[in-house]
N, C-alpha and C positions, 0 to 999 in steps of 0.2 A: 702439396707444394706450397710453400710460403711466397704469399704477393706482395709485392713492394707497390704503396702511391704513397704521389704527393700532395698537398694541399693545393697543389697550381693543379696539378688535375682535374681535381674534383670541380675547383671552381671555373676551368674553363668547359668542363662538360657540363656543370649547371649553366654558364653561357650560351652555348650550343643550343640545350633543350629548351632554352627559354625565348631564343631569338628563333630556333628552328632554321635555323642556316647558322653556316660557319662565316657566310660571308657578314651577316649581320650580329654575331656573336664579335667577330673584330672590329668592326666596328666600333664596338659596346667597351672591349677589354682594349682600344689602340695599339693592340699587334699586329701582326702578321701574318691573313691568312694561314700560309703557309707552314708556320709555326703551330696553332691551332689542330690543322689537320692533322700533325703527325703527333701532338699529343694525345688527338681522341685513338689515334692509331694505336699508340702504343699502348694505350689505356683498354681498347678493344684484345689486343692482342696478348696483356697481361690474364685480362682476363678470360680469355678462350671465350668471348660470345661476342655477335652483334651488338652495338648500344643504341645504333642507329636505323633504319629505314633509311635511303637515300634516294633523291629520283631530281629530276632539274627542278620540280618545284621549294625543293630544302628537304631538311631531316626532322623525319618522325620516329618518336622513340621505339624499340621493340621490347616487348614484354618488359627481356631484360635490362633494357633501360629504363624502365618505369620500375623496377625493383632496384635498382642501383642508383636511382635518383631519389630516393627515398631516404640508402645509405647514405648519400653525400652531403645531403644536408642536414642530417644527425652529426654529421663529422663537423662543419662548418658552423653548427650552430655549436656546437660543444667547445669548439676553437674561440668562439668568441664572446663566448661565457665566461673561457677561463680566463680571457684577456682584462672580463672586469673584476676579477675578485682582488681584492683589497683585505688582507686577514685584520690588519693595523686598522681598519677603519669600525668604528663602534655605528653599530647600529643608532642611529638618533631620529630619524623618520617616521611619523604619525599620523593620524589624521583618517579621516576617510575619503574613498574616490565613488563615484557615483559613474556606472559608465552606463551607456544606451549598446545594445545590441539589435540584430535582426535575426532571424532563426536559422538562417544558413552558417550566419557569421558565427552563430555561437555552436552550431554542431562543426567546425571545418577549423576555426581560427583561433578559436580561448583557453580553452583546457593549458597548452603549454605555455603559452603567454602568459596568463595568468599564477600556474605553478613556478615561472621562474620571477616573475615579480614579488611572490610570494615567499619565494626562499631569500631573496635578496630582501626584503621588506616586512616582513612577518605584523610587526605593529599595527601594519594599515588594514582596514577595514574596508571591501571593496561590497560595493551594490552592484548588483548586474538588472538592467530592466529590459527586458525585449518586448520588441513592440513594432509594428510594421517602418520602412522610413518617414512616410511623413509625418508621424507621429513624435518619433526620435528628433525629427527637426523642430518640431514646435516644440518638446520640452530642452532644444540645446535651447535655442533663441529664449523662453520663461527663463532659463539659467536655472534649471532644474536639473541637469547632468553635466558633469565638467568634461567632457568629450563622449565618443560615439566611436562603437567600429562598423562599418558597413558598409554598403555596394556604392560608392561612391560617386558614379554614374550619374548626370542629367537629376543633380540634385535640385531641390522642389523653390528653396530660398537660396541661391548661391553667392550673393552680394552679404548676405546676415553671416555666412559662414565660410571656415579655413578649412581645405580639406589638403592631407598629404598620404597621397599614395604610400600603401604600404606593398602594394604585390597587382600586378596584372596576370590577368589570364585569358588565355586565346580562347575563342569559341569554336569548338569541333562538332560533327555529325555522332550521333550517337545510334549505334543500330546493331542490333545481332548479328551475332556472326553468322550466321544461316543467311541473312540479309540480300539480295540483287546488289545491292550495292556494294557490298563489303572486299569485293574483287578491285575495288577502284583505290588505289591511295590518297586522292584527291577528288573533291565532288565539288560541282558550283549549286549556287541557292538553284538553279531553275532544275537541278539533279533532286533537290528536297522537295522543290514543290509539286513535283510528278507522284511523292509518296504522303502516304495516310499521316500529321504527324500531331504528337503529342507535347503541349506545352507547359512550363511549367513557372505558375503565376506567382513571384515569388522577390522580394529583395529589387523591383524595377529589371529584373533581366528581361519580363515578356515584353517591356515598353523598348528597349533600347533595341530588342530585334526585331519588334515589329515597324522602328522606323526603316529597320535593314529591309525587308519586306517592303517596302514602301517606294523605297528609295530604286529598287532595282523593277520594280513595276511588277510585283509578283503576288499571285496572292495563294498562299499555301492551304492544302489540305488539312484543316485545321480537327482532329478526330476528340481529340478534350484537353481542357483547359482545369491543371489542379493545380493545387498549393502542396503537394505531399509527393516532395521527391522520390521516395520511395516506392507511391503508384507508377512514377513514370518507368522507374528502375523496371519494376515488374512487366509492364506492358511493351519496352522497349525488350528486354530478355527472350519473350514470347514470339519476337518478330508481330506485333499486332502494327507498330508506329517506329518512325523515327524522332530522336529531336534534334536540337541543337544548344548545347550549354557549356558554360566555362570550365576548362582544365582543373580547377579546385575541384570540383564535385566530381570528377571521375577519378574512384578507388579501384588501382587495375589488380591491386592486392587479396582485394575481397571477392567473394563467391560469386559478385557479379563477372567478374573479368572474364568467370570462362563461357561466358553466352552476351557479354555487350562488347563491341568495340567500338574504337574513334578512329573517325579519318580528318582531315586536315579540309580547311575550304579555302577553295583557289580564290574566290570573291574576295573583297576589302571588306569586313567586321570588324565594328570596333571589341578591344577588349574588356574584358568585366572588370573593372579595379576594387578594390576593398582597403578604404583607407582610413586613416583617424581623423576624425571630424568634431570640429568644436567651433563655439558663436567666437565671430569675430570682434574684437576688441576685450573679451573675456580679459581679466586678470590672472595669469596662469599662476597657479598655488604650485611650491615646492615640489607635492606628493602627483601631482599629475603630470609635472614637466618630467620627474623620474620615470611614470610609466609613459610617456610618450618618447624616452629616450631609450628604455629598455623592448620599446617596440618597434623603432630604429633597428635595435640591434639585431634583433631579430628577425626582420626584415630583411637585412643587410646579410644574413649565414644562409639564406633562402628557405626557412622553415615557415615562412609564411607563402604558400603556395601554394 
């Protein structure tokens, strides 16, 4: 059977899964609930599955949301790719870019950014340095790298430096599906802190939750503290631990999916953001206002996510 979407689909279901309500998806796109709803409707019903999870707290994606959110922003970022090609324009762009990364950011965020700046730019020579963030922020401020992508969060110098959002991400429970928990679609911190959990010390995310921690008078089951996403993967898989960490890092595509899952948390968390960071008052060169504009774009098709 041949499916027919449109472009307003795709982009009001990446609304939806991003605000996790329809009511705050309108908000976001100034329409019309009601308009919204019967697009995700009809969008459900083209495609013969659930996209959503729904309950009075908002919408969590199913499976098959989390695969068809995948598709829609390969669509959207493709759309707006084609939007800047220019055949007529000669390449004239040179130079080198020197960027700072963090190791999240560059396993989750670089690869296609960097390949389309690359197709678009070829001339330029880019350095990549990763390095923890307070590191990245003493060589922006020496003016040793002409921007930075990373968790841009409860940065260390924030008066020295320009940070622009490029993508937030909710923080969800992460637990096996075997899990006590996993029957619930929503959990509050004092639900985490009754379990064994495991954190993961990494890009400032263990500092911004453990002011959440703090803040709600809680003190968690703390079972280990690593730097290697991948041991948590494992020990969360096992049902050993729970965690709690940003939507970027959960791949529901990968092998993990069929033994982790995520639930949503009813408490206020704030979100993880990962933005382009460069010293303030810097002199922006040509070749770097280009890739801060093709990172815009990108941004803007939701493939930074």
């Amino acid at each position: 059977m041949q499916r027919h979407f449109t472009l307003k689909q795709f982009r009001y279901f990446l609304a939806v899964s991003e605000a996790a309500s329809v009511a705050g998806a309108a908000r976001m796109l100034n329409i019309a609930q009601s308009a919204l709803t019967k697009s995700i409707q009809d969008l459900e019903d083209t495609l013969g599955a659930a996209l959503f999870e729904r309950s009075s707290r908002g919408m969590v994606l199913t499976q098959q949301g989390w695969r068809f959110q995948a598709s829609a922003r390969k669509v959207l970022s493709a759309v707006a790719e084609a939007g800047t090609v220019d055949n007529d324009r000669a390449e004239t762009l040179s130079g080198n870019l020197v960027i700072g990364v963090t190791s999240l950011v560059a396993g989750y965020y670089l690869a296609e950014l960097f390949a389309r700046f690359a197709r678009s730019h070829p001339s330029v020579q880019i350095q990549v340095v990763e390095d923890d963030p307070p590191f990245l922020e003493h060589l922006l401020i020496n003016g040793e790298l002409d921007l930075a992508i990373m968790v841009s969060n409860a940065l260390g110098e924030p008066h020295a430096l320009v940070v622009e959002e490029l993508t937030r991400s909710q923080n969800r429970v992460w637990m096996a599906s075997s899990h006590g928990l996993a029957d619930r679609p929503t959990l509050s911190l004092a639900d985490c802190a009754a379990h064994p959990l495991v954190v993961l010390e990494a890009d400032r995310i263990e500092g911004v939750l453990r002011a959440v921690w703090s803040r709600y008078g809680l003190q968690p089951k703390v079972m280990m503290r690593t730097g290697s996403l991948e041991a948590v993967r494992s020990l969360i898989g096992v049902g050993a631990a729970i965690t709690i960490l940003p939507d970027f890092l959960y791949r529901p595509w990968t092998l993990d999916a069929q033994h982790i899952e995520a639930r949503s948390l009813g408490d206020a968390v704030p979100t993880i953001d990962v933005g382009l960071v460069w010293r303030r008052g810097s002199r922006t060169r040509e070749v770097v206002q280009e890739f801060i504009e093709i990172a815009r774009e990108q941004a803007r098709s939701g493939r930074m996510r």
